[in-house]
Each structure stands twice: as C-alpha cells, then as structure tokens.
N, C-alpha and C positions, 0 to 999 in steps of 0.2 A: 739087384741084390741089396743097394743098401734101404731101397724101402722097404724091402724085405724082412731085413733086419730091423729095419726101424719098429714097426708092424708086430714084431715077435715081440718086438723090448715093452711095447707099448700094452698090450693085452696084457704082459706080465704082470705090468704096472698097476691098471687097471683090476685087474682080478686079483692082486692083493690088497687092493686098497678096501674098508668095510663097505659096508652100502649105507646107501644117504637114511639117517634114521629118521622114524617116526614120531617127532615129539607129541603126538595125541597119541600114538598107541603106547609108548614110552610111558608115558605119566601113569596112563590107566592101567598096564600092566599087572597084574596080581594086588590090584587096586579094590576096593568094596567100597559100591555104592549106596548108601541106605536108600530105601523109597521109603519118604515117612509117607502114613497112611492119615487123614486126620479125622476117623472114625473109627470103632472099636473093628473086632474079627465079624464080618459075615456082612450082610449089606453092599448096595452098589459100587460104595468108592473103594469100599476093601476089594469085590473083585474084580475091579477094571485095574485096579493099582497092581491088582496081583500080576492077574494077566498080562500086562506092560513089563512087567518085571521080570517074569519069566521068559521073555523074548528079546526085549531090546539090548541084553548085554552081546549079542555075538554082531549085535550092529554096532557097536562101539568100538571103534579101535584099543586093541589093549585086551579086549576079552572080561570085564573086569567084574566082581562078582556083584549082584543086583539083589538084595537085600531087603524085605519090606519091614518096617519098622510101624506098630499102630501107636497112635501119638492123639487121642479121642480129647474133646474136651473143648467146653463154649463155641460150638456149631462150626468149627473148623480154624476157630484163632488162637489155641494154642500150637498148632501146627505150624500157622500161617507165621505167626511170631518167632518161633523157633528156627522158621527159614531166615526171617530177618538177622536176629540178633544172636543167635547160637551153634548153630550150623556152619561147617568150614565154610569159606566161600572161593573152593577151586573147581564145583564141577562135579566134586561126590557127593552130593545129596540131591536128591529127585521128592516133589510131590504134585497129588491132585490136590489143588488150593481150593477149599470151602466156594460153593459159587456162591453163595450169596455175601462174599465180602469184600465183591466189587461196589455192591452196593452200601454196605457198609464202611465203607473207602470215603465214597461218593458222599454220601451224605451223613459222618460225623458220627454215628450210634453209637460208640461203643467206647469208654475211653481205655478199656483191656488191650483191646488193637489198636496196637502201636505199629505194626507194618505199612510202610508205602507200598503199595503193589506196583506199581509204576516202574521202581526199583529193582525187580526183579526177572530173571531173565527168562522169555515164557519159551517152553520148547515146541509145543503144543497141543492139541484141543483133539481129546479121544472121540468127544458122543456131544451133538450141539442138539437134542433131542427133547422133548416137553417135558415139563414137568405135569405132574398132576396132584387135584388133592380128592383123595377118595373119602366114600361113607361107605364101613364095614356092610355085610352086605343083609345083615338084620335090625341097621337102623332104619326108623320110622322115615329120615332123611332120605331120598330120592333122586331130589334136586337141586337146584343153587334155590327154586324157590321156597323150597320146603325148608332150605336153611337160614333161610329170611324170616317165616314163620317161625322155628324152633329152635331151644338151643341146644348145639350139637359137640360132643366135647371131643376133642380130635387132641393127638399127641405130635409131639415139634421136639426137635434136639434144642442144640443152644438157642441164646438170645443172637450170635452174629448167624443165624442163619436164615436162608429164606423157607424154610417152612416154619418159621413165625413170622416173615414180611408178608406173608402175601395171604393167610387168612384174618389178620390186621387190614390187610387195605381191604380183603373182602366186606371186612365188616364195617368199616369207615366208609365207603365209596359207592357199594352195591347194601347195604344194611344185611347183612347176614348177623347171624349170632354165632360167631364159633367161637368156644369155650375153649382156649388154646392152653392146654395142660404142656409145659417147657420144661427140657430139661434131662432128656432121654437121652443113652449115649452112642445111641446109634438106630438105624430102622427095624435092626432086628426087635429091639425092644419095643419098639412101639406096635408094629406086626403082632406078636405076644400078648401085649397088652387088648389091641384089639380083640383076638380071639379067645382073650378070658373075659370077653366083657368090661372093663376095664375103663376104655374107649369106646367110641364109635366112629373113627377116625382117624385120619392116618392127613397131618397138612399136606405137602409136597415130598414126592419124590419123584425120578426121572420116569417115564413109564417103561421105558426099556429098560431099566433096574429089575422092577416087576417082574419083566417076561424073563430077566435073565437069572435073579435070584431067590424068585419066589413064583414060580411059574406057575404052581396052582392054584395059587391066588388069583391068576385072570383065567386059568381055564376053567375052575370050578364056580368062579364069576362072585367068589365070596368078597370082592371089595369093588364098588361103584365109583366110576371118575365123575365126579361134580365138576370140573372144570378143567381145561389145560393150559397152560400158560408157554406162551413161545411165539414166533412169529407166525405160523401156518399152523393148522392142526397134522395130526400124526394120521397114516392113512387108515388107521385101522379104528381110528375112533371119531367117524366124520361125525357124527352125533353130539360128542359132548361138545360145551360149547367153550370156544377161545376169549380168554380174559381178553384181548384187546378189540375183541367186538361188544363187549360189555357197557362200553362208557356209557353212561342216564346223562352226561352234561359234557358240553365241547371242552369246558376246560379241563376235564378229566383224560380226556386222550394223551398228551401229553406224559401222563404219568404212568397211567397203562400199559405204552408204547414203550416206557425207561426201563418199567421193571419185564416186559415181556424181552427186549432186547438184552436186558444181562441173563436174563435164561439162557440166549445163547453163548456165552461164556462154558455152559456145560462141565465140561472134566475137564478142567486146565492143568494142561502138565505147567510146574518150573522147575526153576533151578536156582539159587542165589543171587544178590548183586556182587561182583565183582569178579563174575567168571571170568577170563581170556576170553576174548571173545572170538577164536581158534576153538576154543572150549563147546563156546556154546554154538558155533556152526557144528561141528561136529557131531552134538546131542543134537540137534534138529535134523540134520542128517539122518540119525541110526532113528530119529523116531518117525521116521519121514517113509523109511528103508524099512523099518518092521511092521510097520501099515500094511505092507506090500506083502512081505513075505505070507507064503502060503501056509507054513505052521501057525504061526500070529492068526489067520483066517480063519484056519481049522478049527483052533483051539477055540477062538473067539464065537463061533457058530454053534461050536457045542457046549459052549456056555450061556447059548443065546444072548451073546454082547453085542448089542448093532454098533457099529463104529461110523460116524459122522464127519470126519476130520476137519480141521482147521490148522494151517502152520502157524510156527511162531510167530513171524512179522503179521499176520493178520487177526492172531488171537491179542497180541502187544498194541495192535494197533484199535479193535476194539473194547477192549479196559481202559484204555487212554480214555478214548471219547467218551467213556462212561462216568468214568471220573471228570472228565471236564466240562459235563454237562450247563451249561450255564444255571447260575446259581438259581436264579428265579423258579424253576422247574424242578432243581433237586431240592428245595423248600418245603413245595408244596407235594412235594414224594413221599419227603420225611414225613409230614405230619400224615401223610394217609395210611403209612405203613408204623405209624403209633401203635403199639397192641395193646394201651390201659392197663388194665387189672388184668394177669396173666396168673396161671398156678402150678407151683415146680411141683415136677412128676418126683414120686417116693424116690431117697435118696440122693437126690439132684442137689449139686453144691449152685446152679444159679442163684 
C-alpha cells in the first residue's frame, strides 16, 4: 500500500511538473530567418536559395519562418560582407556565399572584401557540380581553339567572382582571347544579352543551373560548353574538355588543380560567426534532414536542381585548405587569374 501510494504521489508530481524545453526550438519559435540571396531574382543561386528556403524551415526546431532576401552586387561580396559585419550573429541569417570568393579569400583580389570566410559557420554545400563557360550558339567560336584564334566577347558578373577568374586564366595560361565584358547583375542578364546579340558568351556558370533555369538553352542547343571546370567531367558532356586536363606546362597544374578544386566549393550554405554552436548543430541538422525529405526531392527534380551535397565539417574543412594553400601556388594563381583590360557591361557600378 504504501508504494502504492508513493507511485500515485509521484506521477502527480511528475505530470504537473512542464516538460524539459527546447532551447533551439524555443529561440526559433515565431522567429524569421532571412536567406540573403547574393544575386538579383532568377538565376541559379536565386533558385537553389529559394528552394532551401522553402523546405528547410519545418527542419528547424521552432518552425521559424525562412525568408529570401536578394542582396546582388560585386559577384557575390556584398552579401558575403553583410554576413560578416551586419547581420545578427544568432542563427537567423542563411546564405549561398559567392563561390568564387574562396578564392578571392585566398589569394587577396579585392580590397571591398573584407570577409574572413574561415569565420563563418558553413552549414552546407547544396550542388559541388561543374561550372562551364559557353559560346552562344551563333558565334563563329566553336571551341577553346577557335578562341585562341579569335576574340570572343563573353559577359561575367562582378570582379570577386569566378566567372571573371577563370576566362583570365584562360587567357593567360591557354592564350585565348576572351573579351570579358563585367559587371552584370546577375545570369539572367547576361543570357539576355547574349540572345540580343550583345555577347557571344556567357564566362561560367554551374551547368546544372542551365538544365534547371534555362533548360532551353541546352535542349535547343542555343549555347556551346567550351570548357568545364571541376574535378571530373559531368556525365552528360564527356566531350567538352576539363580545364584541369588543359595544362601546356607542369608548372601550371598546380593552379589548374586550385581553381578546379574551389569549384567544388559549389553552393555553400552559411550562417554567421558567432552562432551557439547548439545553433549551428542544429542548422546542419535540418539541412542535412531536408536533403532527405522527399518534398525537398520532389520539388528539387521539378526544377531540375541536381543536388550534390557536402556537410558542413567537410565544406569548412575544404575552404580552410583553400585558403591555406601555401603561398608560393596562390601567387602564381593570382597572376594567371589577372583579367588586364576588362569592360563594365552598360550600367555596372564596377
């Protein structure tokens, strides 16, 4: 009887007491998180950034509302800056960080970016997929050799980005002549451009961008890949050829190899320096968690988004070494990815 009694007193006890709360879904609760975007509306990073956004809040503890915010401007380092120095730093701000400004990092370009990436806490890596740089598909240009012979005038966003690094190095490294017209505020406009003539060229973008936000652009075959840049080629383009097969001299591999490997960098999610890092398990968590989900898939298939993933510790882990490249190598990077005489596209504050 009396543990009987005991047993009664106790459940009592017990089941008035609250329940153990949730301080990650506590926080986030009726919380809004902005996702800055660091390109205008339309284009690849607008909508893989969407698409994450539209999913990853019911992975979140808290439920909390996911917000895209377009934040366009110098190839992805007004973004990238505003995650540094303006941005809370608890947890509610999400962005895809410009890829080319790992290498920008690395090797000092820019004195605008003032961001450590190092700093920041990566949740991670949507699409690690090629980039490519096309000729519209009524330029006289053909091929990387045909743009050795001629010059070919292609459009690029900002100065921190890589589609002004890498038809610079083409030209420096392989002798092409790409007339790199910078300054565009996003792919759509350069797309546009090309098809009024404008351009003949389009520097880099991811080629799964292509297939997912301009898909008739490769089915109607109206833009040519001259080149892909990444570690392996893409299975659907074993033809065009891989910048890091390219090297004319040994000591070129080297650099080939730096800027093929920050390609895979891809669509880097982050988050602030100074999350809880309760915070940031949690955001890697739900982004870990809505990879999976099958709406996330669905949606992601009928946008034709290929999704590639990388986690945070292994996307943090390679930005590290990208940056920490020994100097001697990011030197001789710098100077190949030089772009000279360059010419800002109408309206461009570069």
């Amino acid at each position: 009887m009396r543990l009987c009694r005991f047993a009664v007193a106790a459940a009592a006890i017990l089941g008035s007491m609250p329940a153990w709360a949730d301080p990650i879904a506590d926080f986030y609760a009726g919380k809004r998180i902005d996702f800055v975007i660091r390109s205008g509306v339309g284009g690849g990073y607008d909508s893989y950034s969407r698409l994450l956004a539209r999913h990853i809040r019911k992975h979140i503890p808290g439920n909390p509302h996911v917000v895209p915010v377009n934040m366009p401007g110098g190839g992805g380092i007004v973004a990238a800056n505003y995650l540094a120095y303006k941005a809370p730093k608890d947890g509610t701000v999400l962005s895809i960080v410009g890829q080319g400004l790992v290498v920008d990092q690395a090797l000092g370009l820019n004195d605008s970016f003032k961001a450590d990436l190092r700093e920041f806490n990566w949740i991670g890596n949507l699409s690690a997929t090629n980039q490519v740089l096309v000729a519209w598909h009524t330029s006289p240009t053909k091929t990387l050799k045909d743009a050795m012979a001629r010059e070919t005038v292609i459009g690029a966003t900002g100065a921190g980005s890589i589609s002004v690094q890498v038809p610079a190095l083409l030209n420096n490294l392989l002798g092409t002549r790409f007339k790199i017209v910078q300054g565009y505020p996003g792919g759509e406009e350069i797309n546009l451009a090309m098809e009024r003539g404008e351009l003949e060229g389009r520097a880099t973008n991811p080629w799964v961008s292509y297939k997912a936000t301009e898909p008739r652009l490769v089915s109607e075959k109206l833009i040519r890949p001259l080149v892909q840049i990444g570690m392996r080629k893409e299975h659907d383009l074993p033809d065009v050829p891989l910048l890091r097969e390219l090297a004319q001299k040994p000591e070129h591999q080297p650099i080939l190899d730096f800027i093929s490997e920050a390609v895979v960098v891809g669509r880097p999610i982050a988050t602030t320096a100074g999350v809880p890092k309760e915070r940031v398990a949690a955001l890697r968590q739900a982004f870990e968690k809505t990879l999976k989900d099958p709406e996330f898939l669905k949606d992601a298939e009928t946008q034709r988004a290929e999704i590639d993933p990388m986690t945070g510790t292994e996307l943090a882990a390679l930005i590290d070494k990208l940056i920490s490249t020994p100097a001697e190598i990011r030197s001789k990077v710098k100077a190949a990815i030089e772009p000279g005489k360059v010419q800002n596209a109408p309206g461009s504050k570069n």
